[in-house]
Each structure stands twice: as structure tokens, then as C-alpha cells.
mmCIF entry with sequence, helices, sheets and N, C-alpha, C, O atoms, coordinates in Angstrom:
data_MODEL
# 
_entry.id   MODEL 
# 
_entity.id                         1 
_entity.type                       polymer 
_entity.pdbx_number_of_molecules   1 
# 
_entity_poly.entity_id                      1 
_entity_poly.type                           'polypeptide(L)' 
_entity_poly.nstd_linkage                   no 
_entity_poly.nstd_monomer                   no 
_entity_poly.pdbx_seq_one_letter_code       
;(UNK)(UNK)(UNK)(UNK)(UNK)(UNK)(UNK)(UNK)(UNK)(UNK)(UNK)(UNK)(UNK)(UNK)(UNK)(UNK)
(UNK)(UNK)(UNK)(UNK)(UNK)(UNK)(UNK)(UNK)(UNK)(UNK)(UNK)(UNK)(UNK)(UNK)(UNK)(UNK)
(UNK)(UNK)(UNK)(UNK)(UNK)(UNK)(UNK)(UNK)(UNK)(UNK)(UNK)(UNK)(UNK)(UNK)(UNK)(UNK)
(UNK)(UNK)
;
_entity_poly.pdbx_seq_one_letter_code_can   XXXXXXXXXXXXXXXXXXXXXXXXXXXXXXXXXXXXXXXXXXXXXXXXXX 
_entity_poly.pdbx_strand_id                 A 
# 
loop_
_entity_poly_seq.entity_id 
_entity_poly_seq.num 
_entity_poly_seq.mon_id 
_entity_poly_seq.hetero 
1 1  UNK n 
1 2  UNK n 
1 3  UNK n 
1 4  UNK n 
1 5  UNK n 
1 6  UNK n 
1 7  UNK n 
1 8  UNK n 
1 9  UNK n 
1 10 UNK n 
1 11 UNK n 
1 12 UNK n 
1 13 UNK n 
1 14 UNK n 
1 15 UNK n 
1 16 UNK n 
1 17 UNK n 
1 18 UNK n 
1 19 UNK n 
1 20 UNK n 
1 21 UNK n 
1 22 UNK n 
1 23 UNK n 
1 24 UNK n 
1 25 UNK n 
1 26 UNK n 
1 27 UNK n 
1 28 UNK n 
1 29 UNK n 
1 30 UNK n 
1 31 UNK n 
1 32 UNK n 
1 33 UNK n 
1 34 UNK n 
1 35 UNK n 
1 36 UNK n 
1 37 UNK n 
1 38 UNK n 
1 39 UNK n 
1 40 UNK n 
1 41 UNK n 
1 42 UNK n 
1 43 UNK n 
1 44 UNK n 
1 45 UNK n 
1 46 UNK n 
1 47 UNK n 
1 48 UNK n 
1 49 UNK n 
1 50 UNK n 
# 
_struct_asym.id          A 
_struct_asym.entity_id   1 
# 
_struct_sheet.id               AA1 
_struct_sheet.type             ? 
_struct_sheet.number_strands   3 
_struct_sheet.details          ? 
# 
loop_
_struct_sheet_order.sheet_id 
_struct_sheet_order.range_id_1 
_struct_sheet_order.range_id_2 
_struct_sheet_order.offset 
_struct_sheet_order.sense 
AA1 1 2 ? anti-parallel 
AA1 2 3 ? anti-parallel 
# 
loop_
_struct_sheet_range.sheet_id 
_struct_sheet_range.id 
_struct_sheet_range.beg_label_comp_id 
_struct_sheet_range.beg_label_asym_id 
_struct_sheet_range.beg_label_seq_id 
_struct_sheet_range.pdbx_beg_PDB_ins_code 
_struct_sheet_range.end_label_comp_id 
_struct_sheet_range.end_label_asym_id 
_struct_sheet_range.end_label_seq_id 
_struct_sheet_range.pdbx_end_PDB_ins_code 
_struct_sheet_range.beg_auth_comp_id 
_struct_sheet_range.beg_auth_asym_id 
_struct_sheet_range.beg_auth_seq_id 
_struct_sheet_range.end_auth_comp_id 
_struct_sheet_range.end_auth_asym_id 
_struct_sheet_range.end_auth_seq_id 
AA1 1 UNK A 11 ? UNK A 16 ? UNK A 11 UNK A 16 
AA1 2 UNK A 19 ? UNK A 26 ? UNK A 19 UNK A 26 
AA1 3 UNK A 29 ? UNK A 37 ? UNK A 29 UNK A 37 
# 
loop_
_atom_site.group_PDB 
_atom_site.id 
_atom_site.type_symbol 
_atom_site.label_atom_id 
_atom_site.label_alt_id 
_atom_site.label_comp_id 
_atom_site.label_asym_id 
_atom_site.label_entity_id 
_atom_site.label_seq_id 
_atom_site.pdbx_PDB_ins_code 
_atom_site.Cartn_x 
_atom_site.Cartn_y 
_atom_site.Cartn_z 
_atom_site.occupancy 
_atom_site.B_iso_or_equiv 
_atom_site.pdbx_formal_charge 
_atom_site.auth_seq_id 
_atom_site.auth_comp_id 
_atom_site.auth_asym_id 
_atom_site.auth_atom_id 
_atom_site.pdbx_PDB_model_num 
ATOM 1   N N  . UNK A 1 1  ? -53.743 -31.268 -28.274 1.00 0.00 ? 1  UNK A N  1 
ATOM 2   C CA . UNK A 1 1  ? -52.642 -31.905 -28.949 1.00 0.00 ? 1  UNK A CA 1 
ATOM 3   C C  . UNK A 1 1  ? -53.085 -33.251 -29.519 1.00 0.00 ? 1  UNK A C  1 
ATOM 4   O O  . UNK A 1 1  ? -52.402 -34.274 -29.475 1.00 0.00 ? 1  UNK A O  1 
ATOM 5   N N  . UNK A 1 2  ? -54.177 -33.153 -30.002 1.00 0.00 ? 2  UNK A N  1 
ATOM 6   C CA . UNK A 1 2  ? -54.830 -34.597 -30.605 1.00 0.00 ? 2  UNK A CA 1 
ATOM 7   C C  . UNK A 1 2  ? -54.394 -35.015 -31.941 1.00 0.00 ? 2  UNK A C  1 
ATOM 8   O O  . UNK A 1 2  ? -54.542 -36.122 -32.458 1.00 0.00 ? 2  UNK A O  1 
ATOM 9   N N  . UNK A 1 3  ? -53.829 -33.961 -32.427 1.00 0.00 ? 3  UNK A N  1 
ATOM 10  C CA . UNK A 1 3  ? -53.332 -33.925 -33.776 1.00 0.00 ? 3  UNK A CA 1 
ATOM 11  C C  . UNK A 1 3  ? -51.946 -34.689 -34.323 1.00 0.00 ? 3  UNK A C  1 
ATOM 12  O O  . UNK A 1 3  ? -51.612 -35.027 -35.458 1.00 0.00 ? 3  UNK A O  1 
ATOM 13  N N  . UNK A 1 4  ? -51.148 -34.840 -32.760 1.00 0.00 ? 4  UNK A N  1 
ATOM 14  C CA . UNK A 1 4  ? -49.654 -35.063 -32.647 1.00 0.00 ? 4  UNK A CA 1 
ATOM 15  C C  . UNK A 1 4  ? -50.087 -36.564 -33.507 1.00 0.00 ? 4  UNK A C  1 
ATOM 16  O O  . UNK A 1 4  ? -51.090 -37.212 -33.208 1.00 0.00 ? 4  UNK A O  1 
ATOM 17  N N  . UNK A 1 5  ? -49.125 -36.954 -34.614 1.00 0.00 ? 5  UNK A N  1 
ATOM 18  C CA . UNK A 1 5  ? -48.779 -38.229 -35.065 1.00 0.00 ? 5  UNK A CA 1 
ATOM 19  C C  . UNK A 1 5  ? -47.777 -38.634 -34.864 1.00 0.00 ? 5  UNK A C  1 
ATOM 20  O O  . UNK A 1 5  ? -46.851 -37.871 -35.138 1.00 0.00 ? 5  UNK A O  1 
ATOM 21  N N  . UNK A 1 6  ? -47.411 -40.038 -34.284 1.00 0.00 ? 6  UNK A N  1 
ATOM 22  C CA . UNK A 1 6  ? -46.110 -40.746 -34.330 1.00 0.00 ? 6  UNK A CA 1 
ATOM 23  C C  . UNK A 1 6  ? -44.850 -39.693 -33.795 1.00 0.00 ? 6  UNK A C  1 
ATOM 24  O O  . UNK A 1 6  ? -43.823 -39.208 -34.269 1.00 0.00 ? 6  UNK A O  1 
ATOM 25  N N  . UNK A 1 7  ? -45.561 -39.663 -32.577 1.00 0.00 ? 7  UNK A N  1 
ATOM 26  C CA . UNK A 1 7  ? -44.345 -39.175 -31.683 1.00 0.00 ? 7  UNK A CA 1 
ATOM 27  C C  . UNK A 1 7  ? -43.160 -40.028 -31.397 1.00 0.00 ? 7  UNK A C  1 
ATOM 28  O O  . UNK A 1 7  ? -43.290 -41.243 -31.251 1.00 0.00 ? 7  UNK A O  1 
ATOM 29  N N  . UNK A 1 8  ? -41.631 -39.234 -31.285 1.00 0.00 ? 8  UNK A N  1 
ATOM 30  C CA . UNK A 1 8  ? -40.606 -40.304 -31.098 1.00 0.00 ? 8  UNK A CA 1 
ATOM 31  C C  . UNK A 1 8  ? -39.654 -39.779 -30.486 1.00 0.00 ? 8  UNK A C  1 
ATOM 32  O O  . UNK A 1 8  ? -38.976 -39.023 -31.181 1.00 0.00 ? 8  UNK A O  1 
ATOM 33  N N  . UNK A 1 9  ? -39.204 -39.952 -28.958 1.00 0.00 ? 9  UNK A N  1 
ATOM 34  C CA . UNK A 1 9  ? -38.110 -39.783 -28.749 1.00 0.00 ? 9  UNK A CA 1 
ATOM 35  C C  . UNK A 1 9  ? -36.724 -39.872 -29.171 1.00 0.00 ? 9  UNK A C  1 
ATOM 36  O O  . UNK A 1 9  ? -36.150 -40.831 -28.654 1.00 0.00 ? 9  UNK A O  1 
ATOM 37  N N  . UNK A 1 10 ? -35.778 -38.948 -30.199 1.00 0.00 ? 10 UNK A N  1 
ATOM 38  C CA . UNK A 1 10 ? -34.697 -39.233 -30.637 1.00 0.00 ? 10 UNK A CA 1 
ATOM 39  C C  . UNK A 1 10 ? -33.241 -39.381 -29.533 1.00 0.00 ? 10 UNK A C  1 
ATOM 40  O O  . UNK A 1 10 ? -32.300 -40.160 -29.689 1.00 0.00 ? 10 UNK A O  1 
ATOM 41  N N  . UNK A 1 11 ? -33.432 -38.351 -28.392 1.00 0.00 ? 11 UNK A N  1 
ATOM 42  C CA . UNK A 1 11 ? -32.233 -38.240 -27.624 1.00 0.00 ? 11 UNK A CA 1 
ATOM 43  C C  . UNK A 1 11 ? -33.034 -37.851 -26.357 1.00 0.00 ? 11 UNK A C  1 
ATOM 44  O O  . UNK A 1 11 ? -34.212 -37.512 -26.248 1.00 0.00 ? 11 UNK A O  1 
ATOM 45  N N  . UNK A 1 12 ? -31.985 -38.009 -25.359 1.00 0.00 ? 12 UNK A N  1 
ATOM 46  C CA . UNK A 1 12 ? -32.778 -38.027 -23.883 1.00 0.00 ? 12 UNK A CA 1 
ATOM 47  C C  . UNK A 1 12 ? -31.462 -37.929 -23.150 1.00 0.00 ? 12 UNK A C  1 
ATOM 48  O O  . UNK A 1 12 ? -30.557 -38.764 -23.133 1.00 0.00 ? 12 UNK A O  1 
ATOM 49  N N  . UNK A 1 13 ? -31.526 -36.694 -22.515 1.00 0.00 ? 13 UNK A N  1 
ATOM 50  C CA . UNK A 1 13 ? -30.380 -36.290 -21.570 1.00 0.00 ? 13 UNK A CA 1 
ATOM 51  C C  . UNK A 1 13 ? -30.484 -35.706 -20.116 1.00 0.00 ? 13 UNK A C  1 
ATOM 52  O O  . UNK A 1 13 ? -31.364 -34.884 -19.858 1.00 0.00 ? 13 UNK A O  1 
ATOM 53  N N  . UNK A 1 14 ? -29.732 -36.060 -19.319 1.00 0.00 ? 14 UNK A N  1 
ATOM 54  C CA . UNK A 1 14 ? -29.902 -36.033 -17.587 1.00 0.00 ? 14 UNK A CA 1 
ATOM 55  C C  . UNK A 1 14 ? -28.280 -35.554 -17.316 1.00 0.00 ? 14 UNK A C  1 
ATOM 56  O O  . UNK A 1 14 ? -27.200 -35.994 -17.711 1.00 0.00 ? 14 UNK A O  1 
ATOM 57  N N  . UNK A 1 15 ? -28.746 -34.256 -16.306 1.00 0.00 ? 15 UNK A N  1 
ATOM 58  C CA . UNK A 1 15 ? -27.928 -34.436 -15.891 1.00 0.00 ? 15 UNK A CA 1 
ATOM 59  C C  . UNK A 1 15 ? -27.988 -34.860 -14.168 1.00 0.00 ? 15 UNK A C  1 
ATOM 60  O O  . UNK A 1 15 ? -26.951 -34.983 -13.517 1.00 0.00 ? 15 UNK A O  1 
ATOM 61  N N  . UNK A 1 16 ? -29.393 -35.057 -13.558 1.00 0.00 ? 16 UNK A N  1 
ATOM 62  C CA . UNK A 1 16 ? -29.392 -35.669 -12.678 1.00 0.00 ? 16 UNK A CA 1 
ATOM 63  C C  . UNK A 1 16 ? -30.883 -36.397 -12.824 1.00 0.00 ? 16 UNK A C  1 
ATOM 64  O O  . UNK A 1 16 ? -31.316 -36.339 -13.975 1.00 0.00 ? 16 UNK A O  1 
ATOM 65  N N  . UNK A 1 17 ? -31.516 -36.892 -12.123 1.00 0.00 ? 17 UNK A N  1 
ATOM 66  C CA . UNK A 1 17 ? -32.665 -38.229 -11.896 1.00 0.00 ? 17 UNK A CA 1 
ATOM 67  C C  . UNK A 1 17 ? -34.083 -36.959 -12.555 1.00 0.00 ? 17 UNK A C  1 
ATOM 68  O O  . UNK A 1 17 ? -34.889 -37.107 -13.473 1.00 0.00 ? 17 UNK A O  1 
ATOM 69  N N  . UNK A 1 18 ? -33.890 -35.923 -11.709 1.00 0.00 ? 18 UNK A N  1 
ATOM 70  C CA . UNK A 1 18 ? -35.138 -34.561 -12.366 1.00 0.00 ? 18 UNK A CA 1 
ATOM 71  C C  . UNK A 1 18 ? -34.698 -33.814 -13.027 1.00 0.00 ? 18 UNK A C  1 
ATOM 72  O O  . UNK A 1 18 ? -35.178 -32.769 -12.588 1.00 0.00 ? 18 UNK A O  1 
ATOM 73  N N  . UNK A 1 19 ? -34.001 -33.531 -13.938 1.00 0.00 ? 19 UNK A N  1 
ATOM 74  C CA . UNK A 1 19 ? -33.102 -32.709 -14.522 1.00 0.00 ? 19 UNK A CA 1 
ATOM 75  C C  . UNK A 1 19 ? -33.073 -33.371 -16.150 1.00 0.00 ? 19 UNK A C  1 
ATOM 76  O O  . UNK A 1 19 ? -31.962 -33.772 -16.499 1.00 0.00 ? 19 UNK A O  1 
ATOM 77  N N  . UNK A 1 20 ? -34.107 -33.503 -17.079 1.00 0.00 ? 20 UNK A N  1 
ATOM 78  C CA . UNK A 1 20 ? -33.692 -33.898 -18.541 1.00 0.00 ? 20 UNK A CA 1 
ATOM 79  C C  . UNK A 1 20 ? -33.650 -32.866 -19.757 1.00 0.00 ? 20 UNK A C  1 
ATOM 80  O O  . UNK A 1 20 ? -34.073 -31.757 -19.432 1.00 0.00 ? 20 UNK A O  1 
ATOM 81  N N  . UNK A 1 21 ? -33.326 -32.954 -20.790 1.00 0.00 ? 21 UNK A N  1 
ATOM 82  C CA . UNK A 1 21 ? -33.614 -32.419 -21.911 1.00 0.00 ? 21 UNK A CA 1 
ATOM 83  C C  . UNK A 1 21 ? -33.036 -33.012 -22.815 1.00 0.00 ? 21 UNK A C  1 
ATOM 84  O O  . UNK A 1 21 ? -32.120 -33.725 -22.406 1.00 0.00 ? 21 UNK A O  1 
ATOM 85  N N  . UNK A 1 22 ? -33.290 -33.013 -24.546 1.00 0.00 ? 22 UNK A N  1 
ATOM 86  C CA . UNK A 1 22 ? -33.472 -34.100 -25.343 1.00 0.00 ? 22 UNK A CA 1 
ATOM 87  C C  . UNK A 1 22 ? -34.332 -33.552 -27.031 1.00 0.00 ? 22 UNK A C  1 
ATOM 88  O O  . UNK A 1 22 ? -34.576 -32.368 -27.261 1.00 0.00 ? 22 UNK A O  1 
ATOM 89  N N  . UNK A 1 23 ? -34.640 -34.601 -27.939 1.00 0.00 ? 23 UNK A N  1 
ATOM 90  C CA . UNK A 1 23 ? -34.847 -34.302 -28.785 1.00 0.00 ? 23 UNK A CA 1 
ATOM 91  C C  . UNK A 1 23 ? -36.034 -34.920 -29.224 1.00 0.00 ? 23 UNK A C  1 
ATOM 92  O O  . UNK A 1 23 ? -36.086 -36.075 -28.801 1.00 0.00 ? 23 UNK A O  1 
ATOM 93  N N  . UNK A 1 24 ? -37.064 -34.584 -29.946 1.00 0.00 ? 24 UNK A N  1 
ATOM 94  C CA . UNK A 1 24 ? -38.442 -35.277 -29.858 1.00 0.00 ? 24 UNK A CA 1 
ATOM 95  C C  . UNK A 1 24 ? -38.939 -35.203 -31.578 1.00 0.00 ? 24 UNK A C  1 
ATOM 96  O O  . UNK A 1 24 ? -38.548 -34.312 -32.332 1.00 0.00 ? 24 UNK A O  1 
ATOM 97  N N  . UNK A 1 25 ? -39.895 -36.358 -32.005 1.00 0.00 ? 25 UNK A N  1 
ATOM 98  C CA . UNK A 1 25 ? -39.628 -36.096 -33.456 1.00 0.00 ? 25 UNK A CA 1 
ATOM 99  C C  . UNK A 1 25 ? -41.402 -36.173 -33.308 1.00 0.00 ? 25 UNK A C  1 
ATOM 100 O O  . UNK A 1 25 ? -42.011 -37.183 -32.957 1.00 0.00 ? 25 UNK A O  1 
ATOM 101 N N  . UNK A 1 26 ? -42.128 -34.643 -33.724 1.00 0.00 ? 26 UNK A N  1 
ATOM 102 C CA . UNK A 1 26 ? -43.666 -34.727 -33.823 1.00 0.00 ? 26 UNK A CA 1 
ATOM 103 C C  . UNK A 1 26 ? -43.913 -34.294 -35.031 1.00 0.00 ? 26 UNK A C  1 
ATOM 104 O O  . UNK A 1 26 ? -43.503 -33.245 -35.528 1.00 0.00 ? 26 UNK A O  1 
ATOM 105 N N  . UNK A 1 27 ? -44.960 -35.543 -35.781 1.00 0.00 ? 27 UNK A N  1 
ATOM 106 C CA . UNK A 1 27 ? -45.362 -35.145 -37.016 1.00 0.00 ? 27 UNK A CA 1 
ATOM 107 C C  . UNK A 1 27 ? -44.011 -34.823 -38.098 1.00 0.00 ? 27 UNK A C  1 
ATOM 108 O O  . UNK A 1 27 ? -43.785 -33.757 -38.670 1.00 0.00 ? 27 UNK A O  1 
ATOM 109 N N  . UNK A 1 28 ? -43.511 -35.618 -38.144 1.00 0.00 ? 28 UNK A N  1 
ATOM 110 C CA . UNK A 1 28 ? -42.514 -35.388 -38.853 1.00 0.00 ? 28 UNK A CA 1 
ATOM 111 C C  . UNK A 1 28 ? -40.997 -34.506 -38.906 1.00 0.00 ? 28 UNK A C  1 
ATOM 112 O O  . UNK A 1 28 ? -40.057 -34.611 -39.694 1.00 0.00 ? 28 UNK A O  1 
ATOM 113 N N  . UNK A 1 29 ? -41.200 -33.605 -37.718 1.00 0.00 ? 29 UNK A N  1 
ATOM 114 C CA . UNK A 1 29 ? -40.141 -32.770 -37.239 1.00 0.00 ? 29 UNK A CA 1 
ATOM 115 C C  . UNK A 1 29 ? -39.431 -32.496 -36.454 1.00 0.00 ? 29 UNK A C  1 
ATOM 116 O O  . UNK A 1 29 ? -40.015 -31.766 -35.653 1.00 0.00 ? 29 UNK A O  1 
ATOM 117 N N  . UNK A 1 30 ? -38.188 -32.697 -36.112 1.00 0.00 ? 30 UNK A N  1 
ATOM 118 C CA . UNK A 1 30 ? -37.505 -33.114 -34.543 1.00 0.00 ? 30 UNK A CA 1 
ATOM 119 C C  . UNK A 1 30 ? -37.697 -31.031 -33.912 1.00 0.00 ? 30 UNK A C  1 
ATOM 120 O O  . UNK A 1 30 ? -37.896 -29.964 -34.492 1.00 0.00 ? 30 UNK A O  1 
ATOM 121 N N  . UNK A 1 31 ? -37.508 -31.420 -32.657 1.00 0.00 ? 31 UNK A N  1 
ATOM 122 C CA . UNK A 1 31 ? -37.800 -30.270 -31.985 1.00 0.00 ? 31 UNK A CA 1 
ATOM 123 C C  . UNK A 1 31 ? -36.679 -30.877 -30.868 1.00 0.00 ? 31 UNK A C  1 
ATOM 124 O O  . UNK A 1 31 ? -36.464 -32.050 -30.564 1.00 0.00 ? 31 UNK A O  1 
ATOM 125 N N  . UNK A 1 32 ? -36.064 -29.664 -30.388 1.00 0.00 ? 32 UNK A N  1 
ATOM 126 C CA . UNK A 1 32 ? -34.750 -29.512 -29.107 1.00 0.00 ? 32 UNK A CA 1 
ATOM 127 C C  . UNK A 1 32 ? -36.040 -29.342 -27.444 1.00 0.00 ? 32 UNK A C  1 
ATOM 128 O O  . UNK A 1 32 ? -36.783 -28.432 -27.078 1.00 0.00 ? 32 UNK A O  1 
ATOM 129 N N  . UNK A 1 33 ? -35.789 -30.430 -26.997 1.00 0.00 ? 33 UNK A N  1 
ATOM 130 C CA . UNK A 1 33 ? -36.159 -29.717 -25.710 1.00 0.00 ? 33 UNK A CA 1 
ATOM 131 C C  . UNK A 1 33 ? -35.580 -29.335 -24.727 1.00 0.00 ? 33 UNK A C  1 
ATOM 132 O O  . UNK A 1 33 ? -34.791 -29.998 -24.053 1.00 0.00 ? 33 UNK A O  1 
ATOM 133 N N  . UNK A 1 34 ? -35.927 -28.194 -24.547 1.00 0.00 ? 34 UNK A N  1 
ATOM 134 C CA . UNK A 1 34 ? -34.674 -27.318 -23.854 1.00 0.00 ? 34 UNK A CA 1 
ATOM 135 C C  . UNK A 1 34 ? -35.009 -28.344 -22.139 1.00 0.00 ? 34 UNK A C  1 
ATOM 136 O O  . UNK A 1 34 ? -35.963 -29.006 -21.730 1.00 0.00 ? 34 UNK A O  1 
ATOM 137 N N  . UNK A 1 35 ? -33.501 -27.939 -21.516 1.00 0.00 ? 35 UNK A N  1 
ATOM 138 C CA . UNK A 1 35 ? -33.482 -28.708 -20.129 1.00 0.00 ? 35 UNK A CA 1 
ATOM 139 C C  . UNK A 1 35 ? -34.883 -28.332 -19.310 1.00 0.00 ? 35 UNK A C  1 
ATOM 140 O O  . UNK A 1 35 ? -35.509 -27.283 -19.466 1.00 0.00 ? 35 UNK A O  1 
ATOM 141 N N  . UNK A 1 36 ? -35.130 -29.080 -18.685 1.00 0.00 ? 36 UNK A N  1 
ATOM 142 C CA . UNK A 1 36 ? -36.231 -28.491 -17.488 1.00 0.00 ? 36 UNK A CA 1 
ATOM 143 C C  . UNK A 1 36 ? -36.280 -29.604 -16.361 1.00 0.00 ? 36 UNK A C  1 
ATOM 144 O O  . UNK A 1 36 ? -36.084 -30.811 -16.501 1.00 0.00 ? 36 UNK A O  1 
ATOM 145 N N  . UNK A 1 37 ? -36.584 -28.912 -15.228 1.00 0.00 ? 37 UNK A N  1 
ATOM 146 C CA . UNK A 1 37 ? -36.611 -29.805 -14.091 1.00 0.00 ? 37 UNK A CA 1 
ATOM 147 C C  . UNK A 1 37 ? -38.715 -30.224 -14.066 1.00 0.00 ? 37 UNK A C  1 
ATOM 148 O O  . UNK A 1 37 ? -39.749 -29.662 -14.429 1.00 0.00 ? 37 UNK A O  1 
ATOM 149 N N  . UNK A 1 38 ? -38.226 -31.779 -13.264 1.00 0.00 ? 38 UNK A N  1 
ATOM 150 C CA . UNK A 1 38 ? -39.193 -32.582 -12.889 1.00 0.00 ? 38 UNK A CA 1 
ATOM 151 C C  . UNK A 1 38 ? -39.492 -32.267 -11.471 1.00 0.00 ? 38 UNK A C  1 
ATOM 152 O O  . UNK A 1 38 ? -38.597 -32.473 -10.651 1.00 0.00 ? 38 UNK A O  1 
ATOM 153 N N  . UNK A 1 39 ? -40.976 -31.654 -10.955 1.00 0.00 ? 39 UNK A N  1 
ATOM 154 C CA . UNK A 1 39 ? -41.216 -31.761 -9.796  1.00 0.00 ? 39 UNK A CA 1 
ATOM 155 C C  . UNK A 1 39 ? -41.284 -33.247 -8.969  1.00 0.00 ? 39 UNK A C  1 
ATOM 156 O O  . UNK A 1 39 ? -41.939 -34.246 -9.263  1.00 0.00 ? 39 UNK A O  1 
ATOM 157 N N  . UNK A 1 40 ? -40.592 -33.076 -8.108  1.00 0.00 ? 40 UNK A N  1 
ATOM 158 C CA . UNK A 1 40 ? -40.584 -34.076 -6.977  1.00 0.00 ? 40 UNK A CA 1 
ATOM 159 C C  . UNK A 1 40 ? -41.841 -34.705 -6.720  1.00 0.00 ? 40 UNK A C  1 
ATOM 160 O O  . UNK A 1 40 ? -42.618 -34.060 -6.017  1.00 0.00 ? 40 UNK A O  1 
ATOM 161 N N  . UNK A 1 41 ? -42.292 -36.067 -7.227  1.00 0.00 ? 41 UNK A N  1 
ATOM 162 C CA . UNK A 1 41 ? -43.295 -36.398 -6.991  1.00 0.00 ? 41 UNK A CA 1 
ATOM 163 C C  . UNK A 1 41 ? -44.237 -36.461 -7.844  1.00 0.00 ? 41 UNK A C  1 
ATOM 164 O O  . UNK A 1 41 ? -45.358 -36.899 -7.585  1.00 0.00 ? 41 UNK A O  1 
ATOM 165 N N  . UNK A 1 42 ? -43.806 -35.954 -9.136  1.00 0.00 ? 42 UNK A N  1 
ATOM 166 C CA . UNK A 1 42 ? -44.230 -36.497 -10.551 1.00 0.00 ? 42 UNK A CA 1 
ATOM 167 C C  . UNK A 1 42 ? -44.807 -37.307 -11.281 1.00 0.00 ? 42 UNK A C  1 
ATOM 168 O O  . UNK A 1 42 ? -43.864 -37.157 -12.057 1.00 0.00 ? 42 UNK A O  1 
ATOM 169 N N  . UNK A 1 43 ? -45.387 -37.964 -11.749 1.00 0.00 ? 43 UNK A N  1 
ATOM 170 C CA . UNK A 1 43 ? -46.071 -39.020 -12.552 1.00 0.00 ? 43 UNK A CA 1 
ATOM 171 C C  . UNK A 1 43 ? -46.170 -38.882 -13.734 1.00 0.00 ? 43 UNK A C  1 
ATOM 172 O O  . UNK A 1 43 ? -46.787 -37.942 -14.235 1.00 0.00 ? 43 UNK A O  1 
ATOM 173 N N  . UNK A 1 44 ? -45.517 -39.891 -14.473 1.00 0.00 ? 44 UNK A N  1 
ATOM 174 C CA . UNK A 1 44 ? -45.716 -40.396 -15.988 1.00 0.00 ? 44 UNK A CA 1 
ATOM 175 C C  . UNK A 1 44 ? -47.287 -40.569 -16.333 1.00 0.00 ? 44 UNK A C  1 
ATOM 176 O O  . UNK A 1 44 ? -47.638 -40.107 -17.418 1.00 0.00 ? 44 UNK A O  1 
ATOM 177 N N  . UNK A 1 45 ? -48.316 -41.214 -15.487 1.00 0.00 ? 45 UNK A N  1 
ATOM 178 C CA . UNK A 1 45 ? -49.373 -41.668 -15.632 1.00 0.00 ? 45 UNK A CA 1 
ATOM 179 C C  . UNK A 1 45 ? -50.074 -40.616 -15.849 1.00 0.00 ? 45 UNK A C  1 
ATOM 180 O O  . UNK A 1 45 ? -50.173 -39.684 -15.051 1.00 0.00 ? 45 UNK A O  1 
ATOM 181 N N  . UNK A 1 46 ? -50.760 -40.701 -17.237 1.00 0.00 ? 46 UNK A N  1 
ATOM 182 C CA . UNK A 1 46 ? -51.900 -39.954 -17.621 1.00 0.00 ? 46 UNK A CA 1 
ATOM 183 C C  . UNK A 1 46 ? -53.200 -40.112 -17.555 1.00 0.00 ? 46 UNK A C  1 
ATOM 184 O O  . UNK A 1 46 ? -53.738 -41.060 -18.126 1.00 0.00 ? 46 UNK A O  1 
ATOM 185 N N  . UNK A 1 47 ? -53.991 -39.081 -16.751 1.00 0.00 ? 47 UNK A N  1 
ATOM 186 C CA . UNK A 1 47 ? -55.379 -39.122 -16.421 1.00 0.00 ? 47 UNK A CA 1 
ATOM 187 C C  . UNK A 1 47 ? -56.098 -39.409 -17.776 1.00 0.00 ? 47 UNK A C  1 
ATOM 188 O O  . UNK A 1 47 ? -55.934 -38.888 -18.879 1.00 0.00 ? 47 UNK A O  1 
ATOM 189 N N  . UNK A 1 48 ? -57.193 -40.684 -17.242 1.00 0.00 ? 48 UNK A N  1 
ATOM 190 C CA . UNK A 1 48 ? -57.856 -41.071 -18.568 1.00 0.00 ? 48 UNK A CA 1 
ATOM 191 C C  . UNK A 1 48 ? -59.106 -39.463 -18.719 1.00 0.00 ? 48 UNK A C  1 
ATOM 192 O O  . UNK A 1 48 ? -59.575 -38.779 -17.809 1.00 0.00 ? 48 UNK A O  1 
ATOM 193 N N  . UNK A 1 49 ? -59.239 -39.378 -19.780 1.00 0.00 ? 49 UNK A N  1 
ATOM 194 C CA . UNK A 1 49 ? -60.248 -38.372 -20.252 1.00 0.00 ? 49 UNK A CA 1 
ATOM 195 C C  . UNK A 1 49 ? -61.189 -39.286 -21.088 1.00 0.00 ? 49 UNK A C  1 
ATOM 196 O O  . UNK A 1 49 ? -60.921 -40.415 -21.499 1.00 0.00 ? 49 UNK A O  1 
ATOM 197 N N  . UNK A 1 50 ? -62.396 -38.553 -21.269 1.00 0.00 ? 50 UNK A N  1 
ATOM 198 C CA . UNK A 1 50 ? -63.921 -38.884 -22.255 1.00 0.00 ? 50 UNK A CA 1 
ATOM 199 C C  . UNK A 1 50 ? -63.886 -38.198 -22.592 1.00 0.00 ? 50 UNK A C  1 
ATOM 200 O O  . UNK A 1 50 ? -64.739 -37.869 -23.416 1.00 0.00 ? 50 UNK A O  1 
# 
């Protein structure tokens, strides 16, 4: 996914703390993300790669 330009969160919805779905704008085109749950214990932090 190296290709993705100017990613942008448009909408962001919960219906509890692990529980989101929302709207995302890649490369120019919004996309629906359907609901999905967050495993318990999760991390935002992305492993650096070379």
C-alpha cells in the first residue's frame, strides 16, 4: 500500500470504545468502512520497516 496518497479520515463512528466504522478518502476517493471490531489490546503503533 505504498502507493496510498493523502489519506483522510472523513467520518468516524463508535458504537462502543472497539467497535468503529467510518469514511476514508484514498487517492482521491472516499470509501465506507464497514463496522469492525478492535482486538483487545491493539496498537495504533506501526512497526518501523527497511
Amino acid at each position: 500500500m505504498n502507493s496510498v496518497l493523502n489519506p483522510k479520515i472523513t467520518m468516524l463512528t463508535t458504537r462502543s470504545s472497539n467497535h468503529i466504522a467510518g469514511r476514508v478518502v484514498l487517492n482521491g476517493r472516499e470509501w465506507v468502512v464497514e463496522p469492525f471490531e478492535i482486538a483487545k489490546g491493539a496498537s495504533l503503533v506501526r512497526e518501523k520497516t527497511s
